[in-house]
N, C-alpha and C positions, 0 to 999 in steps of 0.2 A: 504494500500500500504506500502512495507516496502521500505524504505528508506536505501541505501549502502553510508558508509562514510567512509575517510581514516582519521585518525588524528593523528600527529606527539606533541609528548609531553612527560613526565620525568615521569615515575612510580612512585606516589604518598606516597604508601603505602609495606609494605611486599607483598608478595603474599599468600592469604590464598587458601589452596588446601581443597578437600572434596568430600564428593559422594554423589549423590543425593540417594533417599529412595531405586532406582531399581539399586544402582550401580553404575552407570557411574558417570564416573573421573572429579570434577571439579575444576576450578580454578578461581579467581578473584582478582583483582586490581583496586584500584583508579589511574587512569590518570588524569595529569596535562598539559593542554595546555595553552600556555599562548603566547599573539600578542608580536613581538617586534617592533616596530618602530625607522628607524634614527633619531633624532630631535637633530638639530643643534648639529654636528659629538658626539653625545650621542646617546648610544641604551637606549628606555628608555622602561618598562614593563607594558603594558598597563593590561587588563582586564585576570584574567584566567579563561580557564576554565575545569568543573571537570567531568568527566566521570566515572564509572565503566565500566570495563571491566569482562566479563565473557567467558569462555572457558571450550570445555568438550571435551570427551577422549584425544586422544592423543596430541592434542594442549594442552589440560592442562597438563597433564605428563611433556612436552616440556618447557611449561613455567614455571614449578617448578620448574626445573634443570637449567634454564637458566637465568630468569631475578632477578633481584633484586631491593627493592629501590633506585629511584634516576637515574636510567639505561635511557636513553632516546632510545625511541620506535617509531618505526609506527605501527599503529592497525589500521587494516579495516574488516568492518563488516555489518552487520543490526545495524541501531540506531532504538532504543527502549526508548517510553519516558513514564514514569510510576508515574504515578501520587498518591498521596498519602496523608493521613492528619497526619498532629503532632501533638502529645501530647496538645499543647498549640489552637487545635484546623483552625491553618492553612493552605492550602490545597498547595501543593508541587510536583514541576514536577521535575522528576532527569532524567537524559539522560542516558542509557545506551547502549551497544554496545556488540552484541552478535558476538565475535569476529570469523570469519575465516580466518586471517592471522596475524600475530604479528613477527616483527625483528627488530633487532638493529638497530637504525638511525645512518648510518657510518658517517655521516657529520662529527658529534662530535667523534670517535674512530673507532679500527676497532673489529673486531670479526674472532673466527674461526668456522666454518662450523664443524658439524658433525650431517650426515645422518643416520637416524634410518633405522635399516634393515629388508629387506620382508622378510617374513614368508610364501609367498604365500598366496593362499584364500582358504577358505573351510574351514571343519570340521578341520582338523590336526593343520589350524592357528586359531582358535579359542581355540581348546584345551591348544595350548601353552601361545597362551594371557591370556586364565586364569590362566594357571600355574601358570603364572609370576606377581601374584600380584606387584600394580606400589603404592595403599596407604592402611592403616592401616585401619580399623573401626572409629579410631577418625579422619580421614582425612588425616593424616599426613603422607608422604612419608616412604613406606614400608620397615624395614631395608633389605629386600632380592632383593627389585626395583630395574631392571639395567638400564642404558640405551648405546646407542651406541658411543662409541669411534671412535675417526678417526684412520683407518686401522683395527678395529675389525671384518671386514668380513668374514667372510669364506666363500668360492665359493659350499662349499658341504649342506651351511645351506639354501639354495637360493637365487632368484636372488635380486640384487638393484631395484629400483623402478624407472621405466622408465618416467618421466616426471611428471606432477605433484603427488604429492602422494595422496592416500584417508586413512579415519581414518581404515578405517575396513583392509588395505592391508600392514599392518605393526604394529610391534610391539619394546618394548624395548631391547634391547641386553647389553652386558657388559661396564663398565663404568673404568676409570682408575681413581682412588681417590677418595676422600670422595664426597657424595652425599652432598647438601645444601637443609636445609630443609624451610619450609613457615614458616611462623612468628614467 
């Protein structure tokens, strides 16, 4: 049974981008959650805890351009718990989160919005996604990568994306300023 979880917490780590063996775009981060409690009028920081996150196609694209260490997030996804032995012979459960949504926790700041734009579906958007290499061979953000700026539409390139989006029904578009790259 897979297990759906939300959790709110500070991106731990850089973001490292890459592609698996067949291609597709990934992305991961260590998240940090951690309890606060009031205790006599002091917040004080109880237990944290640490997650990776992982992301592929265009969620990972998204999250290379967007978040950073330190960023406070919500991520919901499938929690994944992967068990494993160290070096030293002890046996290790790590919790993982195969992310299908990630955004900025506005609690703490705010953010601005900008929508990746449809390409349509079918062959002609496929051909163009590959056009537009989004990472490198070593992982690393493509220096040709765009992605979409707010007001970069063009009504003649097709339409916005009617409610929620899917990975395969849109792709990157032009970007205004320097790209930020993972780690």
């Amino acid at each position: 049974m897979t297990e759906y979880i939300t959790v709110r917490g500070v991106v731990g780590t850089e973001v490292e981008a890459g592609l698996t063996n067949g291609g597709t775009q990934t992305a991961n981060f260590r998240l940090a959650s951690s309890e606060r409690r009031l205790e006599k009028d002091q917040w004080v920081d109880k237990s944290t805890n640490w997650y990776r996150v992982e992301a592929y196609r265009y969620l990972a694209q998204n999250i290379v351009h967007s978040l950073k260490k330190g960023d406070r997030v919500i991520v919901t996804g499938k929690l994944r718990l992967r068990q494993w032995v160290r070096e030293d012979g002890h046996q290790v459960t790590s919790p993982e989160i195969d992310a299908e949504s990630i955004g900025h926790d506005l609690k703490w700041g705010t953010a601005k919005y900008a929508r990746n734009v449809s390409r349509g579906s079918g062959a002609q958007a496929d051909a163009d996604a590959v056009a537009r290499p989004v990472f490198a061979a070593d992982g690393q953000p493509h220096p040709e990568a765009r992605t979409s700026a707010p007001g970069s539409w063009d009504p003649g390139e097709g339409e916005p994306l009617e409610g929620e989006p899917q990975d395969d029904e849109y792709i990157a578009e032009e970007a205004e300023g320097p790209m930020r790259a993972a780690g």
